[in-house]
DOFIBA-122681 format. One record per residue (C-alpha): residue number from 0; residue in one letter; x, y, z. Coordinates in Angstrom, 3 decimals, decimal comma. Example, Ala and Ser with C-alpha at 12.3 -4.5 7.8 and 13.67 -1.06 7.14 Angstrom:
! residues 2
+-----+---------+----------+----------+----------+
: num : residuo :        x :        y :        z :
+-----+---------+----------+----------+----------+
:   0 :       a :   12,300 :   -4,500 :    7,800 :
:   1 :       s :   13,670 :   -1,060 :    7,140 :
+-----+---------+----------+----------+----------+
//
This chain:
! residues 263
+-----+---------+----------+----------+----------+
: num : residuo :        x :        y :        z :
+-----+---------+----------+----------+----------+
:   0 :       x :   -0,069 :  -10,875 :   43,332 :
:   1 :       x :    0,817 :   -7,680 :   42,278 :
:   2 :       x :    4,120 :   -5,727 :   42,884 :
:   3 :       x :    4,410 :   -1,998 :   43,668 :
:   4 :       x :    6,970 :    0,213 :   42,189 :
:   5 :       x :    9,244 :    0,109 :   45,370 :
:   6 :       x :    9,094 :   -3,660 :   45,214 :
:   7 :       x :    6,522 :   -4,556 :   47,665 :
:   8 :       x :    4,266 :   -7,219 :   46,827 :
:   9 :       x :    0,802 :   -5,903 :   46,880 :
:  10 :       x :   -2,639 :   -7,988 :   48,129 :
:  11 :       x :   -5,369 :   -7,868 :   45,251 :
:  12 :       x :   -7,660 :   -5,082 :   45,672 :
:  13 :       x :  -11,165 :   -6,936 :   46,695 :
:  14 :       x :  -13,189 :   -3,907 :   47,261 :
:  15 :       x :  -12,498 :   -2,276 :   43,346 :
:  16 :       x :  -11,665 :    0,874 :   44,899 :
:  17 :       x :   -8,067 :    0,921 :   45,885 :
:  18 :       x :   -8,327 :   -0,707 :   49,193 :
:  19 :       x :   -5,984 :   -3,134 :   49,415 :
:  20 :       x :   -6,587 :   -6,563 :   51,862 :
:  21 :       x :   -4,149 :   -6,516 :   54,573 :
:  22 :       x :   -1,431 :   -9,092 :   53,651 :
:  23 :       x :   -1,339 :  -12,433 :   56,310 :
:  24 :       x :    0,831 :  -11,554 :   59,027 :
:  25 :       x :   -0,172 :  -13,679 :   62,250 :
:  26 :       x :   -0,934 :  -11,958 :   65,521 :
:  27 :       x :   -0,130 :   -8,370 :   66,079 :
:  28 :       x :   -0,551 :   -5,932 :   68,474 :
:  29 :       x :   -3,111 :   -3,699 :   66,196 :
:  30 :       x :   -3,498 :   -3,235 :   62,878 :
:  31 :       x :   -0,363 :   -3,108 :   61,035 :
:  32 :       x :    0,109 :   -0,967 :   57,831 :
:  33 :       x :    1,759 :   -0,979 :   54,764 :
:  34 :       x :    3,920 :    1,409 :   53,209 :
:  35 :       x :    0,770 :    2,664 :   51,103 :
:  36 :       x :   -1,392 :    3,425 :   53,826 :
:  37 :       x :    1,314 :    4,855 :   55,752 :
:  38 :       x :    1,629 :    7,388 :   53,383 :
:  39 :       x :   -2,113 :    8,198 :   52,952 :
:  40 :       x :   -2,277 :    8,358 :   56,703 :
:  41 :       x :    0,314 :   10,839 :   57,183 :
:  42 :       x :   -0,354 :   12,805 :   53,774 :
:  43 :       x :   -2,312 :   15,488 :   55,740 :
:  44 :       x :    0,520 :   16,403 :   58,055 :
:  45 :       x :    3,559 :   15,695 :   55,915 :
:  46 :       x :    2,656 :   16,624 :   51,879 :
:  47 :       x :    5,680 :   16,018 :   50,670 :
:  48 :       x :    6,022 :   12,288 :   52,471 :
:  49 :       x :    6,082 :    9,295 :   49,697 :
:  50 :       x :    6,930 :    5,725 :   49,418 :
:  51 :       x :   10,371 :    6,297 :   48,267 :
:  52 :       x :   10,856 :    8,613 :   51,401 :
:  53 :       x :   10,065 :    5,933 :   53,921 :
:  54 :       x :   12,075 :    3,214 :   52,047 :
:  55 :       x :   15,129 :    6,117 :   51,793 :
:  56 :       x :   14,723 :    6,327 :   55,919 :
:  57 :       x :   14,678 :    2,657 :   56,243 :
:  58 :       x :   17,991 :    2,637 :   54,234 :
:  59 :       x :   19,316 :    4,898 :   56,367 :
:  60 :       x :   18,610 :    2,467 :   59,406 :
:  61 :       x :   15,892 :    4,646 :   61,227 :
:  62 :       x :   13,080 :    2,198 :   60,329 :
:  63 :       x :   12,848 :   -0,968 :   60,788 :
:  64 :       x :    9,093 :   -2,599 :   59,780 :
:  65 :       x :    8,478 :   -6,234 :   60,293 :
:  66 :       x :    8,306 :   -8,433 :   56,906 :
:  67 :       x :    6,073 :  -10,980 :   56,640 :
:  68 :       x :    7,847 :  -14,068 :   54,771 :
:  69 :       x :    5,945 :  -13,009 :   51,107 :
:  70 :       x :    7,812 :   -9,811 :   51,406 :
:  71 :       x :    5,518 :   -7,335 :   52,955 :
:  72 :       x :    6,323 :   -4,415 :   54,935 :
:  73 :       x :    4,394 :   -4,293 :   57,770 :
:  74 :       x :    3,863 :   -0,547 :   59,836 :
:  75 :       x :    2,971 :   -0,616 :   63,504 :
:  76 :       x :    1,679 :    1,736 :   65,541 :
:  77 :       x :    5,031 :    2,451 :   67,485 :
:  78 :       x :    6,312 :    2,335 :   63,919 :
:  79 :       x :    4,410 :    5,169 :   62,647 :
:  80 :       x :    4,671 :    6,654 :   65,677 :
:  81 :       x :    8,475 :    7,069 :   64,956 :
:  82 :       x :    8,146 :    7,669 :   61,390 :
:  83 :       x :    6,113 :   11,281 :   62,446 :
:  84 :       x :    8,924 :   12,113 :   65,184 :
:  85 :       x :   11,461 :   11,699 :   62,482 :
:  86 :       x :    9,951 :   14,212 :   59,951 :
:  87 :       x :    8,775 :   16,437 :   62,312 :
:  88 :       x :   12,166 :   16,626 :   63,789 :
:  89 :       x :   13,362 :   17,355 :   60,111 :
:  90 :       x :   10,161 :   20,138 :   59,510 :
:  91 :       x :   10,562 :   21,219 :   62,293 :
:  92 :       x :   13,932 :   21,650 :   63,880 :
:  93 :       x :   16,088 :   21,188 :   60,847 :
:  94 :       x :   17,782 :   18,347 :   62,108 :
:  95 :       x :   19,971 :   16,208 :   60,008 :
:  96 :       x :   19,351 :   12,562 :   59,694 :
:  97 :       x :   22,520 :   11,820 :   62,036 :
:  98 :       x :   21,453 :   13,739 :   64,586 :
:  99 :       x :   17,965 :   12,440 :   64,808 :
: 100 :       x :   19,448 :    8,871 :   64,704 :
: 101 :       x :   20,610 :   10,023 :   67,964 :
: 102 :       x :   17,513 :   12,169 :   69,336 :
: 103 :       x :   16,120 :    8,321 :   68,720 :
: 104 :       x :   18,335 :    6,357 :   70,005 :
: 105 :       x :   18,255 :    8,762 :   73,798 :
: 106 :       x :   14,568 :    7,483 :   73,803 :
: 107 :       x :   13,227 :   10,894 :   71,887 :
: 108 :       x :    9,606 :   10,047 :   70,524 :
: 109 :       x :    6,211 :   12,124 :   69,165 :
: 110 :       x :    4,522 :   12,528 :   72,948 :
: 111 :       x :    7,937 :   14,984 :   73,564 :
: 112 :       x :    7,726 :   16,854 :   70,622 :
: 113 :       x :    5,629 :   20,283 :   70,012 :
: 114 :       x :    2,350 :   19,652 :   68,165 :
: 115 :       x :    1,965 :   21,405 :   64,795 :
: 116 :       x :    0,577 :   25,138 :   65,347 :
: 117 :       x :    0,647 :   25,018 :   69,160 :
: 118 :       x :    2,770 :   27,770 :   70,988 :
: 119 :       x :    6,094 :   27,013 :   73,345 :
: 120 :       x :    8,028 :   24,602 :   70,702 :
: 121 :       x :   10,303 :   22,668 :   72,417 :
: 122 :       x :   13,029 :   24,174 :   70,784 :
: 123 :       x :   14,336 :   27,956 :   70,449 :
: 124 :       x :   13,474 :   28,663 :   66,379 :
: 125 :       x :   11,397 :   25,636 :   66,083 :
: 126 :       x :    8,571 :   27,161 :   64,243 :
: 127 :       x :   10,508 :   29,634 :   62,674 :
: 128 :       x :   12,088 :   26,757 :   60,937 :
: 129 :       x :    8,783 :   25,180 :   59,995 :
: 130 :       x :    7,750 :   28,321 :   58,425 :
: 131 :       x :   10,878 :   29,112 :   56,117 :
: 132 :       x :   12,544 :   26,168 :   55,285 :
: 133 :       x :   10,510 :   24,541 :   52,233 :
: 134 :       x :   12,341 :   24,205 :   48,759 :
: 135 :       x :    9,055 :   23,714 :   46,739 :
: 136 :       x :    6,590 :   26,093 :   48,991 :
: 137 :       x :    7,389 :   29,824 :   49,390 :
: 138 :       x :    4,120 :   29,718 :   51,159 :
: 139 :       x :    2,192 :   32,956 :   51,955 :
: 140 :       x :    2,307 :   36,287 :   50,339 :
: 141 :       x :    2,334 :   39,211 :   52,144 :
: 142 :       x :    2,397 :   43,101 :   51,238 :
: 143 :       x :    4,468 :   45,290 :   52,530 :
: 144 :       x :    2,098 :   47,075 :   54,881 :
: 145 :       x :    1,854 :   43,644 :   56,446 :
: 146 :       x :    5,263 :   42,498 :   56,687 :
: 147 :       x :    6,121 :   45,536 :   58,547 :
: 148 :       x :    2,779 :   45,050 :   60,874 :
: 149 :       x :    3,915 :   41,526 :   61,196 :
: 150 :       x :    7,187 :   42,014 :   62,268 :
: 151 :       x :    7,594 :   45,343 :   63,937 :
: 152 :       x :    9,836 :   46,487 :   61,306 :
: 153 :       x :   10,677 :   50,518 :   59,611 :
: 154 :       x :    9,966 :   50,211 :   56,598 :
: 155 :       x :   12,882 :   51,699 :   55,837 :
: 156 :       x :   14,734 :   48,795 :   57,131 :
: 157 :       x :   12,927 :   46,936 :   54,738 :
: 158 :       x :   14,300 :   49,011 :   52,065 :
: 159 :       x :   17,520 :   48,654 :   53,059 :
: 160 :       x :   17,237 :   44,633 :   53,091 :
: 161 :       x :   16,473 :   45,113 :   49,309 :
: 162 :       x :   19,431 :   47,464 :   48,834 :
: 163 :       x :   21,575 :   44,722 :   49,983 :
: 164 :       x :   20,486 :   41,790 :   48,325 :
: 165 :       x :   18,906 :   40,696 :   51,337 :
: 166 :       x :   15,348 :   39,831 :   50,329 :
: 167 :       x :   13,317 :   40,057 :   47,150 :
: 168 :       x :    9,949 :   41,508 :   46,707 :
: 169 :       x :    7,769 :   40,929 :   43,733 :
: 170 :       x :    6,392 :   43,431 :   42,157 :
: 171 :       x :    2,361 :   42,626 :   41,505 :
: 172 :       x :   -0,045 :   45,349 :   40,520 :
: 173 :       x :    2,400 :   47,811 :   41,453 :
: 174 :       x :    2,254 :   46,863 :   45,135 :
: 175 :       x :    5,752 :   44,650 :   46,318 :
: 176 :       x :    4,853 :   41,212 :   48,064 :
: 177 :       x :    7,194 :   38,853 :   50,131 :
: 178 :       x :    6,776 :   35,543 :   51,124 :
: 179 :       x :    7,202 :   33,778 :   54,157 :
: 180 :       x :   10,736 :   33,223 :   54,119 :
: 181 :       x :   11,659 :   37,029 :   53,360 :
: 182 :       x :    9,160 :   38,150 :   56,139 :
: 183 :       x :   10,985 :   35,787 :   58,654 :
: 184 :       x :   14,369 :   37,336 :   57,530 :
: 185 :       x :   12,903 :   40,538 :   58,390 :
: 186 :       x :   11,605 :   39,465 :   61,676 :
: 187 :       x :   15,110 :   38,285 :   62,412 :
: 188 :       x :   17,117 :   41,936 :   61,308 :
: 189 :       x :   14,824 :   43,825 :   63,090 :
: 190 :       x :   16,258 :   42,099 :   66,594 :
: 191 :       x :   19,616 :   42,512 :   65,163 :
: 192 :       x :   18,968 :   46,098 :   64,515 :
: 193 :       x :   17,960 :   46,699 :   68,083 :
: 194 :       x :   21,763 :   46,038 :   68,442 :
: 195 :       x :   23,000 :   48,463 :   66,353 :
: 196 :       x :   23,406 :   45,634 :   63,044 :
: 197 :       x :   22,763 :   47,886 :   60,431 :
: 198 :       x :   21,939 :   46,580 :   56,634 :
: 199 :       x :   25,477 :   46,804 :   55,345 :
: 200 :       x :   26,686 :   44,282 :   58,117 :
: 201 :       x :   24,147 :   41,587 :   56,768 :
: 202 :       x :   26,174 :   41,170 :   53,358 :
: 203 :       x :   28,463 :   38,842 :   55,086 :
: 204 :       x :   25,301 :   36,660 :   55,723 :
: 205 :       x :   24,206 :   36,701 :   52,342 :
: 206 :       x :   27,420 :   35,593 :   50,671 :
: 207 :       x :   28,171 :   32,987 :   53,012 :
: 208 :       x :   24,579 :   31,471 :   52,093 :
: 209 :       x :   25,408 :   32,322 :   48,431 :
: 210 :       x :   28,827 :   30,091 :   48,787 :
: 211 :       x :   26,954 :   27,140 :   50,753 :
: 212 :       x :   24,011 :   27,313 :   47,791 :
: 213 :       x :   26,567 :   27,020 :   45,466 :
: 214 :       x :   28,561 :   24,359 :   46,834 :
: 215 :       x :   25,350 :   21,771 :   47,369 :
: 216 :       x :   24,314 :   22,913 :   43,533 :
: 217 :       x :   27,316 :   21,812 :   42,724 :
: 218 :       x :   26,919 :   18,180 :   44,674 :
: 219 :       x :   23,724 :   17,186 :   43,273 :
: 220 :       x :   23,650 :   19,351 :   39,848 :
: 221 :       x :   23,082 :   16,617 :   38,105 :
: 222 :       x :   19,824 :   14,886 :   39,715 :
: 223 :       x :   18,637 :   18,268 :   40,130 :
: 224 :       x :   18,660 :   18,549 :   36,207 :
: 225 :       x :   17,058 :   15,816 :   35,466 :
: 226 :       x :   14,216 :   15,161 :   33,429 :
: 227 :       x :   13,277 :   11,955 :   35,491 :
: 228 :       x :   10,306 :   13,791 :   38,210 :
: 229 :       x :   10,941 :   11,067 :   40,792 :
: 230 :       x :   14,307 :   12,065 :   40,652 :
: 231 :       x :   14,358 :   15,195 :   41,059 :
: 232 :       x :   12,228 :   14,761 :   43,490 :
: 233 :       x :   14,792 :   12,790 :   45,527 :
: 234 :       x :   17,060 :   15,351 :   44,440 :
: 235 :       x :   15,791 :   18,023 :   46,278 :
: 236 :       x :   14,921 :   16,006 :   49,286 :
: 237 :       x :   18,671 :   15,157 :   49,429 :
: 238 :       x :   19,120 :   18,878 :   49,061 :
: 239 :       x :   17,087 :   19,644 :   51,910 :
: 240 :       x :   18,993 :   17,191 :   53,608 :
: 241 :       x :   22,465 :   18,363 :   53,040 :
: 242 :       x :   21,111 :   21,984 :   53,996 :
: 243 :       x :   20,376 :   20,319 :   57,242 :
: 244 :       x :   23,561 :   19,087 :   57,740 :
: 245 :       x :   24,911 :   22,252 :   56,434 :
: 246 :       x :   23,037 :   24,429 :   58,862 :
: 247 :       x :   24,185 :   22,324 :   62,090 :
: 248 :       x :   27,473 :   22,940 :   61,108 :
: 249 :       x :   27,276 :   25,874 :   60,361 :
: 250 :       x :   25,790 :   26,720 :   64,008 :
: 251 :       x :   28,480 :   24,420 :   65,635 :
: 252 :       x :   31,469 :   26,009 :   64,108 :
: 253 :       x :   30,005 :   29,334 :   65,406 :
: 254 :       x :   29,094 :   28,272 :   68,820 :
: 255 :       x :   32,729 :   27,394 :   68,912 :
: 256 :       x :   34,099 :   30,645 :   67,744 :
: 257 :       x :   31,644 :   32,242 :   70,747 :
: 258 :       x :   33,030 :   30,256 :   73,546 :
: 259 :       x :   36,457 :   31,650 :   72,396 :
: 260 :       x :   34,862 :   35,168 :   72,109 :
: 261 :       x :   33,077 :   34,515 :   76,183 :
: 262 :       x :   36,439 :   33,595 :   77,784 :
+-----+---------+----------+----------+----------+
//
């Protein structure tokens, strides 16, 4: 019997093609999984989801798979059902891990959720969200023409963004390109500006995201540095994590500032 490198005992491979046999488990309700094929099946939708991801959310007490008594973790339906409403609730509405604990525990699950690419997320920013916040995809490129074609924007706004700090084109072949996070930061000062927020007010906004980038590089510096890939790895899902967390209270601390302000 072999083991896996998470610590799962592994059934011999019968087919010589990677296919492992299901492990004994005794009657089910459908086919149960294991960790493997739980990450092949949701590889498509997730990219970033591996074994050491699901057994990091199972530490964390939002999975729970049955275990068969040699040691197998076993993946139900409902079970990967709740795996895809956690890390869509991550992709794509930013939500920490302690706040989905709770999304989960009021009876949250994927049939409420939006579906990948369809309009009307359930959420305000939902798939604005989904679109910028990736640490190792920048995603599209875009020229400038199209940025401001995208989002509606003067062009000399988007000047004035550079001015400041406030995004970064690359220069290639002499034309400037953006990616999808810098677009959406566009998109988002060109509704400010239709209130009179002019480039020079957005520097606050840039050093308070320089200060918060700062402090998690300073938390998890070392991982981050490694020259161990899997760590890293875990590294920066940490530090997608902490952003999370960051952003939430980030947004709560203002909401309270607002309800002072609406009195």
């Amino acid at each position: 019997m072999a083991v896996t490198s998470d610590g799962d005992q592994r059934a011999p491979d019968p087919w010589g093609d990677g296919t492992r046999a299901d492990p004994p488990a005794g009657p089910r309700e459908g086919k149960a999984l294991t960790i493997g094929a739980v990450c092949k099946a949701l590889a498509q939708e997730f990219p970033d989801i591996s074994i050491s991801k699901i057994r990091y959310l199972e530490d964390q007490k939002l999975l729970t798979p049955r275990r068969t008594a040699g040691g197998y973790r076993l993946y139900s339906a409902s079970d990967v059902s709740r795996l895809r409403t956690i890390l869509r609730l991550q992709r794509d509405e930013f939500l920490p891990l302690r706040v989905i604990r709770q999304e989960l525990a009021a009876g949250r699950m994927e049939g409420e959720l939006a579906q990948p690419g369809v309009p009307g997320d359930a959420r305000p920013g939902a798939a604005l969200r989904r679109l910028t916040f990736s640490l190792r995809d920048a995603g599209a490129q875009y020229s400038l023409e199209a940025v401001v074609e995208d989002t509606g924007a003067d062009p000399k706004l988007v000047s004035e963004l550079e001015e400041y700090g406030i995004i970064h084109a690359e220069e290639r072949d002499g034309r400037k390109i953006y990616d999808e996070t810098q677009r959406e930061i566009v998109r988002a000062v060109a509704e400010l500006a239709r209130y009179g927020v002019a480039g020079r007010n957005l520097r606050v906004f840039r050093t308070s995201a320089e200060r918060e980038a700062a402090l998690l590089e300073q938390i998890l510096a070392p991982a981050l540095r490694s020259r161990n890939p899997e760590r890293r790895k875990e590294a920066v899902e940490t530090l997608e994590n902490l952003a999370a967390v960051a952003s939430h209270l980030k947004h709560l601390l203002l909401v309270r500032d607002l309800r002072r302000i609406a009195k």
